[in-house]
N, C-alpha and C positions, 0 to 999 in steps of 0.2 A: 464605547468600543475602543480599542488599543491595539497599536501594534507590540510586538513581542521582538527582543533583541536577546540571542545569543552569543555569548563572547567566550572561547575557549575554554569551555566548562571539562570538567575532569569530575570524575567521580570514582570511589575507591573505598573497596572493604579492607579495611587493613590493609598488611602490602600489595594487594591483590588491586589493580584499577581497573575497572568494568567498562568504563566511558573514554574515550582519549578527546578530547581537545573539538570537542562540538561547534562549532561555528555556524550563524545563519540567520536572518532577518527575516521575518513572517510580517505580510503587509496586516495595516488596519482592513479586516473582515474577511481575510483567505483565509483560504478551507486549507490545512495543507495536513498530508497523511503521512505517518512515519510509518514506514513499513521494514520487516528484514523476518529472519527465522527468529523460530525460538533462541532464548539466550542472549540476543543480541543487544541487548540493554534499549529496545522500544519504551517500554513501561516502565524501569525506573527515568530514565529522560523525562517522563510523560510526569512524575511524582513529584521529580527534582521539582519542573516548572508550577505545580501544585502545592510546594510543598511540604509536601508528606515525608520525602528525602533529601537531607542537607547536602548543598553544594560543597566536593570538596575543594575546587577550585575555580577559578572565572565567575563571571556572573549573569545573570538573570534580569532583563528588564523588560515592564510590562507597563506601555504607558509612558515610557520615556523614565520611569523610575525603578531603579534597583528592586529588587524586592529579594534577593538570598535571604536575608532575617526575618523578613515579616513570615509570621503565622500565616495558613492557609485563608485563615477566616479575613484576613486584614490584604489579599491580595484579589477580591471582587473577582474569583472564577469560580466557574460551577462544574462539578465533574460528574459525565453518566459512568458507572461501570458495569463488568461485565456479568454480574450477581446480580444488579438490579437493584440490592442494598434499599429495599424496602421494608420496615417497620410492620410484619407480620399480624401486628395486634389493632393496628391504626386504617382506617377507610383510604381509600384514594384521595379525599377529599384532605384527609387527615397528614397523609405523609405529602401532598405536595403545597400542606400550608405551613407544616413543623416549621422548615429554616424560615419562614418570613415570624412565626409565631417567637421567632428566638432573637428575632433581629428588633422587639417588637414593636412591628408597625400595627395598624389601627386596623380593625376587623374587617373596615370594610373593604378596603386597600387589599387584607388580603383574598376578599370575598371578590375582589373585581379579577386579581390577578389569577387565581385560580383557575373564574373559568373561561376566563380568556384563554390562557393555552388549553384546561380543556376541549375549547370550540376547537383551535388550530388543530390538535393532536386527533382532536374528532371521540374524545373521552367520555364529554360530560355525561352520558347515562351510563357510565362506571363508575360516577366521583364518590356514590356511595357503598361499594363493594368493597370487600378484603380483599389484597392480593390472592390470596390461596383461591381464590372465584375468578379468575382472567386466566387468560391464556400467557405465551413466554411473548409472543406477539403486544399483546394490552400491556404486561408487566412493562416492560420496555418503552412505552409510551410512554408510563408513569414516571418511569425516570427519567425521562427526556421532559417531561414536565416539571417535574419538583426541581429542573436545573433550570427551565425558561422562566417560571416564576420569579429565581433572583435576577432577573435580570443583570447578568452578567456583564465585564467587558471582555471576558473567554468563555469559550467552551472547552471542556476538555472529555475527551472520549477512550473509553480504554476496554477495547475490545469489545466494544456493546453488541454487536449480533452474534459473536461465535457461540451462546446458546440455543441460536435457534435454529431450524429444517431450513435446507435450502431452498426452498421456492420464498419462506418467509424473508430471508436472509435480503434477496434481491429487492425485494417489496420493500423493506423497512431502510435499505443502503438508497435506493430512491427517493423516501419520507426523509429521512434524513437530509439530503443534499439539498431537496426541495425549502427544506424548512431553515437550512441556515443561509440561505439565499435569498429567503422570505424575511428572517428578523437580520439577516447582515452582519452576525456578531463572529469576530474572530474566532478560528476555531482551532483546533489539531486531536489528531483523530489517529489513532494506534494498532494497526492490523498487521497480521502475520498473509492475509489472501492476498494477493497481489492483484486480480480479479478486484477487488473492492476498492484495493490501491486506486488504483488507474481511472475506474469510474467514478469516485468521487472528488478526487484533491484537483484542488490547482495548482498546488504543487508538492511532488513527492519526495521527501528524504528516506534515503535506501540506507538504514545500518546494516553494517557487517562486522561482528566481532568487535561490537562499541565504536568502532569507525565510520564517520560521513562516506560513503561509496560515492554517493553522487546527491545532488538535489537540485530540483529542476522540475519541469511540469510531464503530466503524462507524455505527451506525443517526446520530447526530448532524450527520456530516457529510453524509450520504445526504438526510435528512429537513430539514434549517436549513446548507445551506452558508454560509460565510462571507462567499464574495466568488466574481465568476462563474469565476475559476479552479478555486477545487474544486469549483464547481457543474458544469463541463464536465468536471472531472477523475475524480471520483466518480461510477459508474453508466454502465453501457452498454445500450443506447446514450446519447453521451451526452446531456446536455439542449438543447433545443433556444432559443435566442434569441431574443427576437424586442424593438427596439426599438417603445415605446408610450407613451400618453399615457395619466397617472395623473390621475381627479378623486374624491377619497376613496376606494371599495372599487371605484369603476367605470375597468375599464382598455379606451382604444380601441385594437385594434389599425390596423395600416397602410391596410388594405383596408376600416376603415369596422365593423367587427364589434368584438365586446365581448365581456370576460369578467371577471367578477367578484375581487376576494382580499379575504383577511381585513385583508389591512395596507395601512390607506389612508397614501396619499398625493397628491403633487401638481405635476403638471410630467412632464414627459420620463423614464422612468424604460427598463431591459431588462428584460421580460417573460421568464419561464422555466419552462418545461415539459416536466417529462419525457417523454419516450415513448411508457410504460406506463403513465401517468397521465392519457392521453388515451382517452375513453371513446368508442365510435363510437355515433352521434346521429345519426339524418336530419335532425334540430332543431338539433343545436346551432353554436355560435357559431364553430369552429373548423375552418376548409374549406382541404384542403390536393389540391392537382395531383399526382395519382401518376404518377413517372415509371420506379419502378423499384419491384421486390417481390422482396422476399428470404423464402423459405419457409425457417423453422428447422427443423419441425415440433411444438414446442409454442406456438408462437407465429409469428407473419406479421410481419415487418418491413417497412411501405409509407416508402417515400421517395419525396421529390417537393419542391413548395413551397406557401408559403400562399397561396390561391387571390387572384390580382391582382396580385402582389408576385415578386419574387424571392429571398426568406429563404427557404431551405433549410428543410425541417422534416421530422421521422420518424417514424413514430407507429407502435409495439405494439402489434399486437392478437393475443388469444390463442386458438390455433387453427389452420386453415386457411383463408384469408382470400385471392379471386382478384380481381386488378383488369387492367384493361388500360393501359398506358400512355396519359396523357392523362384517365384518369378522375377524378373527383370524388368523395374522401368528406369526411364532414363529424364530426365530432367535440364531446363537449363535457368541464369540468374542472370538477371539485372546486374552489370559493376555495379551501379550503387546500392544494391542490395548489399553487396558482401560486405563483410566487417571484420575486421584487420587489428590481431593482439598482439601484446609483444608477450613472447615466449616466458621469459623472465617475472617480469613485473605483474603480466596479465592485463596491462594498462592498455586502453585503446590508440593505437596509432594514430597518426592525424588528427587529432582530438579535436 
């Protein structure tokens, strides 16, 4: 096992830099998930540390040792992806003994290791099947297999469920978390769902446009966003916006109504509240135009906007909750619920 050290890595096609100046220490046997949009340089990050793509700047340690120049092969990590990158022509048995048969250890070494992680993956009556014979479910296993077999000091995961149905998706994000908790090995794990973010890492790095947003464990980012990118990025639905005027703890918003935070300020600030942190009040301060209702069944999702305005706003409630389009309800929030941007920056106030 190893920990991993990032030192102001840069990376860059030509004039063009993808990555600005990455920073950040991964303990020996955290899970930790990079998550951001598409484009956002998750997956070359995820190749650099692999790899597969040269560093064009800073460096890369794994283990307390450099590793920018070594070959993939000579940096002891194992990577699942998102194709599954199985040997079509080869048995199960066959693609998750190949890298040991290459590395070559003795048959029965690889005959022990096999079905070892077959037993853990819960495979072994597929070890004799083609892929084209398993399901996107079993494929998946297999490649979480033929990485446990090398017994790695990483794991590296790049997009592994975005092939699969959602009910699988949730199943196998829990196989997952269970199983590197079980063998303990470092890992980092690459998704666009922030949903998968949050339930798996113990700690999340948020890219945005090849930039650190923030990194930190779920409940951190969830509870103290950084800046209103992972404040919209983190939590579904996500938070809702509203530009306001700050006078110490008292915020006005657009339409003349008020709500309180703990973090004064002063001037022009964006207002942010989540959803589900919005409490329904006949009283309270926060009055939104419903124009549409989404029944989840544990919970009511009323969309509309803030009564007088046109900001968009959502609001959570738990339950079954009926309105009619054009209705009125009114809402009120916790100060420390509220979360406080600066206009400018976008950066969070009081940080």
């Amino acid at each position: 096992m190893a920990d991993i050290t990032l030192t102001d890595l840069t990376k860059s096609y030509g004039p063009t830099e993808v990555l600005h100046h990455i920073e950040g220490d991964i303990n020996d046997g955290e899970f930790i998930v990079i998550v951001g949009p598409s484009g956002c340089g998750k997956s070359t990050l995820l190749r650099m540390v692999a790899g597969l793509e040269t560093v064009t700047s800073g460096e890369i340690q794994i283990g307390g040792k450099r590793v920018n120049e070594l070959e993939p092969s000579a940096r002891d990590i194992a990577m699942v992806f998102q194709n599954y990158a199985l040997y079509p022509h080869m048995s199960v048995r066959e693609n998750m003994a190949y890298g040991l048969k290459i590395r070559k250890l003795s048959k029965d070494e690889i005959n022990r290791r096999v079905e070892e992680a077959a037993d853990i993956l819960e495979i072994r009556q597929y070890l004799d099947r083609k892929p084209r014979q398993l399901s996107g479910g079993q494929r998946q296993r297999v490649a979480m297999g033929r990485a446990i077999v090398r017994d790695p000091q990483v794991f590296l995961f790049d997009e592994p469920l975005s092939n699969l149905d959602a009910k699988l998706r949730v199943q196998m994000r829990l196989e997952i978390r269970k199983l590197q908790q079980r063998l303990g090995v470092t890992s980092i794990y690459v998704t666009h769902d922030q949903v998968e973010a949050m339930t798996l890492g113990d700690r999340l790095m948020v890219l945005n446009g090849g930039y650190v947003e923030q990194f930190g464990t779920p409940i951190e980012l969830y509870d103290r966003p950084a800046s209103v990118f992972v404040a919209g990025f983190i939590g579904s639905p996500a938070m809702n916006f509203i530009p306001a005027q700050a006078t110490g703890g008292t915020i006005s918003l657009p339409a003349g109504a008020q709500v309180n935070s703990v973090t004064e300020a002063k001037g022009d600030v964006l207002l942010g509240m989540r959803p589900e942190h919005l409490t329904p009040d006949e009283n309270g301060p926060v009055s939104i135009d419903v124009e549409m209702v989404e029944q989840l069944g544990a919970n009511t999702l009323l969309h509309g906007t803030l009564s007088g305005t046109n900001h968009e706003m959502v609001a959570s409630v738990a339950g079954h909750v009926a309105a009619d389009s054009g209705a009125q309800r009114r809402f009120s929030i916790s100060p420390d619920l509220v979360h406080l941007f600066d206009t400018q920056t976008e950066k969070r106030l009081n940080p």
